[in-house]
Structure formats: structure tokens, C-alpha cells
C-alpha positions, 0 to 999 in steps of 0.5 A, a space after each residue: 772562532 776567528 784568531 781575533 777572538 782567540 787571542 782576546 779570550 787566551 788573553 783574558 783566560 792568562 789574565 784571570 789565571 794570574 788574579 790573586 786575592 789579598 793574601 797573595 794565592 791564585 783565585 783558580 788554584 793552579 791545578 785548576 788552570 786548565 791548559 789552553 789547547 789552539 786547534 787550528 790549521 797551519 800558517 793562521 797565526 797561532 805563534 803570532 797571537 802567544 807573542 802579542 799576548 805576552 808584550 800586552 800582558 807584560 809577562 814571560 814567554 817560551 816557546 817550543 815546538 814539541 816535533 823537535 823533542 825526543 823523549 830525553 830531551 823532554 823529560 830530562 835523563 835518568 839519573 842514580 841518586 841515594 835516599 835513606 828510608 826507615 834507616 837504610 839507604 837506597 839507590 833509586 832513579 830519577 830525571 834530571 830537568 827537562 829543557 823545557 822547565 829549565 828553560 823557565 826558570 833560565 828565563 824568570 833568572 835572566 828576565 826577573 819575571 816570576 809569571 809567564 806563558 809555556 807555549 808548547 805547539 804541535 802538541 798533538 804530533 809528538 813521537 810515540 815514546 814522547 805521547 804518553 808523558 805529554 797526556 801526563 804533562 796536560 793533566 798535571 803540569 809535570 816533566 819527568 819528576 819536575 813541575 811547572 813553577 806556579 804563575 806559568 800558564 800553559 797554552 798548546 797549540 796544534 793541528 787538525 788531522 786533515 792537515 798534518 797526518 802525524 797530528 793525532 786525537 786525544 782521548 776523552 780523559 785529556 780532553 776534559 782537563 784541557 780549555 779547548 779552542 778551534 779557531 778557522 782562518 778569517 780574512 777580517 780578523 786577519 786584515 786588522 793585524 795586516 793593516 797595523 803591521 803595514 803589510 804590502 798594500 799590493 796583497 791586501 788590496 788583491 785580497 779585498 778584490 779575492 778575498 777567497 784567496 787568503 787560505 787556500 788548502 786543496 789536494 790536486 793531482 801534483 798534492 797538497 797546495 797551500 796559502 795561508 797567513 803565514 805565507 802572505 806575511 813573509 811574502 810582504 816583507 819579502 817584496 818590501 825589500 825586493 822594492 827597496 833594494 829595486 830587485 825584479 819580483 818574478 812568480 818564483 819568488 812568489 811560488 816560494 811562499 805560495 803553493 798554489 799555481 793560480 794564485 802565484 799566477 794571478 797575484 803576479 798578474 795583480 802586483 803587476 797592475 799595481 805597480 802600474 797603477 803606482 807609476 801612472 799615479 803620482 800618491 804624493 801629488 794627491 796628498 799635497 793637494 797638487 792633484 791634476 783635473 786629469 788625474 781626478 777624471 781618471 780615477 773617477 772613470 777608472 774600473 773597480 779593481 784600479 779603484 780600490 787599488 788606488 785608494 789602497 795606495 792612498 791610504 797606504 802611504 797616509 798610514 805611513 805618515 800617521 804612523 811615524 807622527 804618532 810613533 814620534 809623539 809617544 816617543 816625547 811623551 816618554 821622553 818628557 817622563 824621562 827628563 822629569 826623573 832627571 830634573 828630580 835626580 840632579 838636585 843630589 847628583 851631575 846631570 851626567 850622572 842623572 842621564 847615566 842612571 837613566 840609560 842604564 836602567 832602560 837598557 836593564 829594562 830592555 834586556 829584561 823584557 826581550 829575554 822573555 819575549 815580552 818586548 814589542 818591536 813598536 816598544 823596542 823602537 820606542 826604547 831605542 829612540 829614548 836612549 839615542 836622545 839620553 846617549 846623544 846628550 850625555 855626549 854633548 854634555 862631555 863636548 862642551 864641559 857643563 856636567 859639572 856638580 855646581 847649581 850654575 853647572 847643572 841649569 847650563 847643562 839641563 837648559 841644554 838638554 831642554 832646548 834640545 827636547 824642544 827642538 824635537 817637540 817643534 818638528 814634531 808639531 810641524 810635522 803633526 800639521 802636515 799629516 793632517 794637511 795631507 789627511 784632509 787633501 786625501 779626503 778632498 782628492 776622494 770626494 772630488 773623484 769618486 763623489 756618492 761612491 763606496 770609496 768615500 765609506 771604505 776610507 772612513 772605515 778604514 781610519 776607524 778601524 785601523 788603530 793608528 788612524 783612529 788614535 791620530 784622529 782621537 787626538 789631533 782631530 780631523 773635521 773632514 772624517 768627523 763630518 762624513 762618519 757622522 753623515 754615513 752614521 745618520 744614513 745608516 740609523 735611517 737604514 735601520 729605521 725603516 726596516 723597523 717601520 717596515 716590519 711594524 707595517 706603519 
């Protein structure tokens, strides 16, 4: 299976792991909750998916990677305790707590969430003192004399043997009491991910034209070269803020997320091409409708690769927009439900007051969520943004003197705080109709220039796959994909039907 796939069943398996019936116990008993043991090459983003799945699943996380523990650490130290037995007393030996249970329990304290996920990675490279309590740890949850707390569900990870020599195999015996998933890197599922994150539109377009390129593992006479996700992904942050800051991107910043020659070589090559392309093509003019007839002509005559690069620049930059348009819509939606609560609150206390509470609980809730790990960047900003207004108005209030506790008071200081909602909501809404103007000059500038080309299908394709796009459409509407989605639809079921007809030999 793909990463794709893996997350969707590890997130279910955690879901159905956690149901409970109506007198509060797990329907599969804890000691039948399989651990989830992630079998997969380096780098294909097995850390990643265990962060996500706990920010959708709104539960804990914590994470360790078991090459880093020694026996002690894992299991706790022994220590000397006295216990009567029939009478008499006795010094017996125990284990203080492992760090690892006590890491959750430090995190169901300081998060006030009871259920979560231990993550343990390269599970299978553990050092040889440590190999014999860890197969006693899959079969019964146990560190040293210390259970995992029930509502936590373990999910391992690690690495085939042709990948990490130290990786070593489990007997029949742990295998049997573990829920087993290989997964194999896959640039599809890989690029959903990649296009709602953002990633540098200069690497996915170059995997589009050489999608062999996304994992790459060979041995050659200099050792082992690499390129996997992981390196794809910190290279895209990496060249946003060489960009940003206008460094010059040289093959050895590449090399230091690459290990393979000919791909640092021939990316290189590529992200030179494209910031050509990016130079000779004005994005912003296209999608203001401002497009030259030279322009039209020579994308419509340029060669596959400047396509597709074009176009990825294209619908790079309208993400961008789509983006923050729908970031800045949730944000009032939020904030609507936010300025409800304070309505409701000030019929018994000030406005200040009102807002104080507000802040206080969304930041309790922020810290909550972040020290389990369960907190999105996509929420945090959201978060972030709310407090900004709530703050920034509570100033406000304090500036011109309204937080006072009379009824004519407390309407003044809210009318305030309304106008200033409002004034957001209208920029919010130009800023909505500006998006779908551009939206619509992009698929002008496409039609215009590529005509019956596939280019038409990739753009369609991609605002039905990329989440963003397809919930700005979902709600805003956008009558130029409607149209081309429904013709490509109609030529697809046409498609279909006449290899029915053919194979009934009508």
C-alpha cells in the first residue's frame, strides 16, 4: 500500500481501537488492540502521517525513536523496595518508570487528554540488551513493571533490512500479535500531500516530467544514493527561503538534500529552466486577464516541458489565492461563532470581561492541543488570527473608554467590535470575487493558448483533487470548471461506452 492508504487504515484502526459502548469499555479489549507495526523504506513519510492522524483524530501524540534508548532509559532503573509477604518483610527489586510511559502520562497531565498515540519508530533497530524487552513490550504493552495507561494505541514503525543493515526481523511469535502494514513510496499519494502543503511548484513539476525521480535507492561504486520524500520536502522549504531572502540555489545546497548525482544534476538544470520560464512569463499578468497575444502564441507553441512548467506556475500562484481566501473565510466563521458567545456573556458581565474570557480559554486550548502534538499548523494560524482580532479589540475598548458595565455601555463597545468584524467580512468578500475573477482568466488564458490540449484536463484535474480548490469551488462556485468538468465527464462516459459496445460486438 501507498502512505495514502496507511494513514486512512492507521486512522480508522486508532478510531475503532478507541469506540466504546454504552458502559464506557473499549468494544476490542485493550489486550486485543493489536500494535501497528509501519513497514517501510527511509524518508516515505511515516512520522508525518502519525502527526496528522493525531491533529484529525484530535488526540495525543508521543513520539520517540527507539535507536536513541539504551536498556535504562527504556525500561526505568532498578530500585530496592520492601514488601511484607505472610508476615515478614522483604526487599525485592523493581523499575522505576520507563521515560517513555512517563512521557504520557506527563502529556495526558499538561494536555488534559486521556487518549492518544505512542509512536515508537525504528522499532526493529533497537540495541541487543534493549531486543528482548521491546518483543515483550509489542506482546503485552509493558515497560519494565509499567503499563501502558488504557485509550493509548501503539503504532511502530521501521525499516526493511535492505535499507538499514542494523533493522533486524521478528519471529513468528511478535509477528502474530502485531497489525502489519508495508507500505512502498508512491508519487501519487505523495503529491496530494505535496500540493496541500504548497511545496515548490519548481520540484513537482520536475517530478511530473520524471516522476522516476521521487525515490530513488541504488548502490554504485562511491555507496549508497538516495532521494526520498523527506529530502524533497525539506529541499521546498529550503528553496522558499533562498527565494525569499534572493540567495543564489547552487547544486550544493541541492546535494545536501539529494544524494544522488544525476538527479541534483538535472533538477539543478530543471530549477534553472523554471525560473526562466518564470521570468519570461508575467503569472500575474495572465491571471488578471492583462495576457498578451504573444504571450498566448507562445505558450500554445512552446515544448512539453515549458507547458507543463507554465501551467504549474499558474495554478501554483492560484492556490496561493485560493488559499488565503478560504484560510480568511474559516477564520470569520470561527470568529462569528466566537463573537456569539460574547453576545451571550455580556448580558451578565463588561464586554472587556467577555473578550478576557474568550482569549483565555483559546489560548488554554491552544496550549492543550500543542503539548500533545495535536495541534495543525492550518489550526494553529487559525487560532492565532482569532486571538489577534479578540486581543487587538479588547485594546481598543481600553483606548476609547467603552468597556463599562451599563447596557448603554456595553452596546457602544459591542457596535465597536461588530463594525470591526464587518470591515474584515467586506474585504474578505472583495477579496473572494477577486479570486474567482483570476480563477476564470486562468481558464480563459488555458483555452485561449493550449485549446483541445491536455493542459485543459490537468487544470481540471487538478482543482478536483487539490482540497483547497475543490472547497473554494464547493462554495464560491466557478462556472468555467463546471462546464469543462461536466464536458471532459460526458467524454470520458463516451469513452467507456464504446468499449462496452465493443466488447458486446454490437
Amino acid at each position: 500500500m501507498n502512505i495514502g492508504q496507511a494513514k486512512k487504515d492507521i486512522k480508522n484502526t486508532v478510531r475503532l481501537y478507541l469506540k466504546k459502548d454504552e458502559f464506557g469499555e473499549y468494544r476490542i479489549p485493550v489486550v486485543r488492540q493489536r500494535p501497528i507495526f509501519l513497514v517501510g523504506a527511509p524518508g516515505i513519510g511515516k512520522t508525518a502521517i502519525m502527526e496528522q492522524i493525531a491533529q484529525e483524530l484530535q488526540i495525543a501524540l508521543v513520539s520517540y525513536s527507539m535507536t536513541h534508548h539504551t536498556r535504562q532509559s527504556a525500561l526505568g532503573l532498578p530500585a530496592i523496595c520492601r514488601r511484607e509477604y505472610e508476615g515478614k518483610e522483604y526487599e525485592v527489586s523493581e523499575y522505576t518508570m520507563s521515560e517513555i510511559i512517563a512521557s504520557v502520562y506527563e502529556v495526558m497531565r499538561e494536555s488534559g487528554l486521556k487518549e492518544g498515540i505512542l509512536f515508537l519508530d525504528e522499532i526493529n533497530c533497537v540495541s541487543e540488551t534493549l531486543a528482548p524487552s521491546m518483543l515483550q513490550f509489542l506482546q503485552y504493552k509493558v515497560f519494565g513493571g509499567h503499563r501502558v495507561p488504557e485509550g493509548w494505541v501503539i503504532v511502530t514503525a521501521g525499516n526493511p533490512k535492505e535499507y538499514n543493515r542494523s533493522a533486524r526481523e521478528f519471529d513468528v511469535v511478535t509477528l502474530d500479535r502485531l497489525k502489519v502494514l508495508n507500505v512502498e513510496a508512491d508519487y501519487e499519494a505523495w503529491k496530494a500531500y505535496a500540493d496541500k502543503e504548497g511545496l515548490h511548484r519548481a520540484i513537482l513539476n520536475y517530478l511530473e516530467i520524471k516522476e522516476q525521480d521521487f525515490y530513488v535507492m541504488e548502490m554504485t561504486a562511491k555507496g549508497r544514493s538516495y532521494v526520498t520524500a523527506r529530502g524533497w520536502e525539506d529541499l521546498s522549504q529550503m528553496l522558499l527561503l533562498y527565494e525569499e531572502e534572493s540567495l543564489p540555489v547552487t547544486e550544493e545546497l541541492i546535494a545536501q538534500y539529494l544524494g544522488h548525482e544525476r538527479v541534483v544534476r538535472e533538477f539543478m538544470a530543471y530549477y534553472d529552466l523554471y525560473c526562466k520560464y518564470k521570468k519570461d512569463y508575467h503569472v500575474d499578468e495572465i491571471l488578471q486577464g492583462e495576457a498578451s497575444e504573444e504571450m498566448c502564441q507562445r505558450a500554445a507553441g512552446a515544448p512539453f516541458d515549458e507547458r507543463i512548467s507554465l501551467l504549474g506556475m499558474l495554478t501554483d500562484r492560484m492556490d496561493g489565492f485560493i488559499r488565503d481566501c478560504m484560510e480568511k473565510t474559516d477564520y470569520l466563521e470561527n470568529l462569528m461563532k466566537v463573537l456569539k458567545n460574547v453576545k451571550r456573556q455580556i448580558e451578565s458581565i463588561s464586554v472587556e470581561e467577555a473578550l478576557s474570557v474568550q482569549i483565555t480559554a483559546r489560548e488554554r486550548l491552544m496550549a492543550s492541543l500543542s503539548s500533545a502534538n495535536a495541534l495543525s499548523s492550518e489550526d494553529k494560524r487559525l487560532h492565532q488570527r482569532v486571538l489577534f482580532f479578540l486581543r487587538e479589540q479588547k485594546r481598543c475598548l481600553l483606548l476609547s473608554g467603552t468597556p463599562g458595565q451599563c447596557e448603554a455601555a456595553k452596546e457602544e463597545a459591542f457596535a465597536q467590535i461588530r463594525e470591526a468584524f464587518e470591515k474584515e467580512a467586506s474585504c474578505a468578500k472583495r477579496e473572494t470575487a477577486g479570486t474567482k475573477e483570476k480563477l476564470h482568466h486562468l481558464f480563459g488564458f488555458v483555452e485561449q493558448s493550449f485549446r483541445d490540449g491536455n493542459e485543459l484536463l490537468l487544470l481540471v484535474t487538478h482543482m478536483t483533487v487539490t482540497q483547497s480548490c475543490a472547497g473554494f469551488i464547493a462554495r464560491f462556485g466557478c462556472e468555467d470548471y463546471e462546464r469543462h468538468s461536466g464536458e471532459l465527464m460526458i467524454g470520458e462516459r463516451r469513452e467507456e461506452l464504446l468499449k462496452e459496445m465493443e466488447a458486446l460486438e454490437i
